[in-house]
VOGU-3710 file (C-alpha; in Angstrom, 3 decimals, decimal comma):
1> xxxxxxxxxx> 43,118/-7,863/22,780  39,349/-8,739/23,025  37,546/-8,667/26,376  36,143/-12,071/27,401  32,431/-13,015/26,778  30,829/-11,732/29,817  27,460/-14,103/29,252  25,925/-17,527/28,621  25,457/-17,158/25,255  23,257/-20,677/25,334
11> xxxxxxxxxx> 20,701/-18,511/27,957  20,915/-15,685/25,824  20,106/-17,221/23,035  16,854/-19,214/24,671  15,703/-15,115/26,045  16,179/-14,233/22,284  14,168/-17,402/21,092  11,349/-16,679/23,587  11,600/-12,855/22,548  10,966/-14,214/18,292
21> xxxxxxxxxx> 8,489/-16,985/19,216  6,160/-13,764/20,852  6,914/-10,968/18,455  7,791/-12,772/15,483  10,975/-11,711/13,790  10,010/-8,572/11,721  8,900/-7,107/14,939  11,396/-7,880/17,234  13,708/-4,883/17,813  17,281/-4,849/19,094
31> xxxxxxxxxx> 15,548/-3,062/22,011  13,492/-6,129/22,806  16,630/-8,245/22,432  19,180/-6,582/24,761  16,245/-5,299/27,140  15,333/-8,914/27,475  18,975/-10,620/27,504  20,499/-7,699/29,496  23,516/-7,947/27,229  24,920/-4,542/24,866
41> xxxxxxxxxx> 24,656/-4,535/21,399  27,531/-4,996/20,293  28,131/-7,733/22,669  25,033/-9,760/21,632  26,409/-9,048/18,032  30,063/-10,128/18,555  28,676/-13,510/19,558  25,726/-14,330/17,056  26,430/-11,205/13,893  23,056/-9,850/13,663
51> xxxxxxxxxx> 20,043/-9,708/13,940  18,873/-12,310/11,339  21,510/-14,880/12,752  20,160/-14,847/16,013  16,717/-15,131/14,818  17,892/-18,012/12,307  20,131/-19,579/15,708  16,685/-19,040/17,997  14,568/-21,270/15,480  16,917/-23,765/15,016
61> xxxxxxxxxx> 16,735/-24,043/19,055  13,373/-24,314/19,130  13,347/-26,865/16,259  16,023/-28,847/18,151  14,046/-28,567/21,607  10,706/-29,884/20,240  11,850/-32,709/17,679  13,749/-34,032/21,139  10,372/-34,246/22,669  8,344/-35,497/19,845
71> xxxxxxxxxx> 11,331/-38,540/19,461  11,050/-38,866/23,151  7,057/-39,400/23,247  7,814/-41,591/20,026  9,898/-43,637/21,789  7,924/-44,083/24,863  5,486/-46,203/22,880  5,979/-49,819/21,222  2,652/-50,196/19,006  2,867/-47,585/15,542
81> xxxxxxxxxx> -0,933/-46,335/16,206  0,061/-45,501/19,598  3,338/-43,959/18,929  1,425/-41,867/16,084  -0,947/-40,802/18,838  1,814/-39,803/21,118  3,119/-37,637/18,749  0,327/-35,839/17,756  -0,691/-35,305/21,796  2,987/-34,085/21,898
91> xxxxxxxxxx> 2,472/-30,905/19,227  -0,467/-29,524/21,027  -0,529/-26,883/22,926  0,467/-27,557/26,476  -1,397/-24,622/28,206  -3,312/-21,101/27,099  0,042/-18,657/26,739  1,694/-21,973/24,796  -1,562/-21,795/22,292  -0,996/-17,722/22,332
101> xxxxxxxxxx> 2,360/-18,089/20,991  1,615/-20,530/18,714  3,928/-22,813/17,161  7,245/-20,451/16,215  8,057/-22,848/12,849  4,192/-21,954/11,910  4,766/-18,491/12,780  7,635/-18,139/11,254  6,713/-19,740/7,845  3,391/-17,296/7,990
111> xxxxxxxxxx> 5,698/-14,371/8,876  8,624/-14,913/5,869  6,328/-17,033/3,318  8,607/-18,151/1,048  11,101/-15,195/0,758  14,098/-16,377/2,884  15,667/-19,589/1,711  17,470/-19,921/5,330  14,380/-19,225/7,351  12,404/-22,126/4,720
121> xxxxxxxxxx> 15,278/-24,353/5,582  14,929/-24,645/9,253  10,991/-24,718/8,785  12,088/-27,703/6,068  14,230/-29,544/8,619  11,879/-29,483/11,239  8,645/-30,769/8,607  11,370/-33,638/7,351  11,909/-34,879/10,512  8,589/-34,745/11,932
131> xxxxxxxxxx> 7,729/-37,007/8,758  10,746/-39,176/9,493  9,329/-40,002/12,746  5,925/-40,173/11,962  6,515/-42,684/8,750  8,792/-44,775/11,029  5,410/-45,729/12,229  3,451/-45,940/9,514  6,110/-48,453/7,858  6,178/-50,582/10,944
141> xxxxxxxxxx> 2,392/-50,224/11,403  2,072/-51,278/7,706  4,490/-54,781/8,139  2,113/-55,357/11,000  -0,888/-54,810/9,265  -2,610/-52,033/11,303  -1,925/-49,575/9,243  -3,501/-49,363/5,976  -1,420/-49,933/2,722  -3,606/-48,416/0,283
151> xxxxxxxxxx> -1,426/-45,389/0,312  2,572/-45,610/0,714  3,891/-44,750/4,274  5,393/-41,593/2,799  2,308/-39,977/1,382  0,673/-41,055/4,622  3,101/-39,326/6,735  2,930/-35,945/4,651  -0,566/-36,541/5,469  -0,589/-37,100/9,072
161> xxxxxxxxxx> 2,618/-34,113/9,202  0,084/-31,670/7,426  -3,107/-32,580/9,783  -0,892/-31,764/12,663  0,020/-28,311/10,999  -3,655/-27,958/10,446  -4,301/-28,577/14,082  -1,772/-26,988/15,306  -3,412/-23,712/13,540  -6,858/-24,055/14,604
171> xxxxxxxxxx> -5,449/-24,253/18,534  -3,281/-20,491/17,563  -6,768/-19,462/15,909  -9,077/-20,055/18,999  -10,248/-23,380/18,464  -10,035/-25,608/21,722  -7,653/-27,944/22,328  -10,191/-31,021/22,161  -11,649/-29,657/18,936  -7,823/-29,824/17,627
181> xxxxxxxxxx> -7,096/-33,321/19,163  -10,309/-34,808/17,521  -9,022/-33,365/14,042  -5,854/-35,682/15,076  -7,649/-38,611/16,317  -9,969/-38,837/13,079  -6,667/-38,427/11,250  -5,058/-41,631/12,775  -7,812/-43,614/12,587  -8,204/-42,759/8,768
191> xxx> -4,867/-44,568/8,737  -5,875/-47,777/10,532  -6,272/-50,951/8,788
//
């Protein structure tokens, strides 16, 4: 008979995401892991397999955590150029140890490249959606009329998705936070009509 779980395996996994988002995956040792979640090895393990799970479980979190406030800032507006701003004010970086850590899709995409087709996935899902939200927008900016048309609301929200990215890499690189938030403001109002 197996002992009962002995943790919150929802707070263990957040320490573990924090513990990736820093160190990255490669670097992260099962030291760091049960140091930080004060949980054995084996126990950790019995809940989330390995090592790679938990890393793959962590980014998915962290995907799921910042899509939910992206939507959230998305929904707080009613006019499309205002709900695009909201959403790009909503991917910058919050404070100096948030711009440290960078963003841990970014990181994580720079860490793996293209060489894990589970670890590309997440990073996928959380570009997708990001469109998703941001060509919501766009369309009903476009119907309205102040939103340009020359270009289709998809291509414009791969745009806008890879600006952000852009931006988002400047902040990690040392660039200020205004310099990256004018990079985002010139992008929107390239997309006014």
């Amino acid at each position: 008979m197996s002992r009962p779980r002995e943790f919150d395996a929802d707070a263990v996994l957040r320490q573990c995401m924090d513990v990736f988002w820093a160190k990255g995956f490669h670097a992260t040792s099962y030291e760091d892991l049960t140091r930080t979640t004060q949980v054995k090895k084996q126990s950790l393990y019995g809940v989330f397999k390995n090592k790679r799970e938990l890393f793959l479980k962590s980014l998915a979190l962290y995907r799921e955590e910042n899509l939910a406030i992206l939507e959230a800032k998305a929904a707080g507006e009613t006019l499309p150029l205002r709900r695009l701003e909201a959403i790009c004010e909503g991917v910058l970086y919050a404070d100096e140890a948030a711009r440290q850590r960078g963003c841990m899709v970014i990181n994580s995409a720079l860490e793996f490249g293209g060489e894990d087709a589970d670890v590309n996935r997440e990073i996928a899902q959380m570009a997708q959606r990001t469109e998703a939200l941001i060509e919501e927008a766009i369309r009903e900016g476009q119907a309205q009329g102040t939103i340009a048309s020359r270009f289709g609301s998809r291509e414009l929200a791969v745009y806008l998705g890879n600006a952000i990215n852009g931006a988002k890499m400047m902040e990690k690189s040392g660039a200020s936070r205004e310099e990256a938030a004018g990079v985002l403001r010139t992008s929107i109002a390239l997309l006014e009509a």
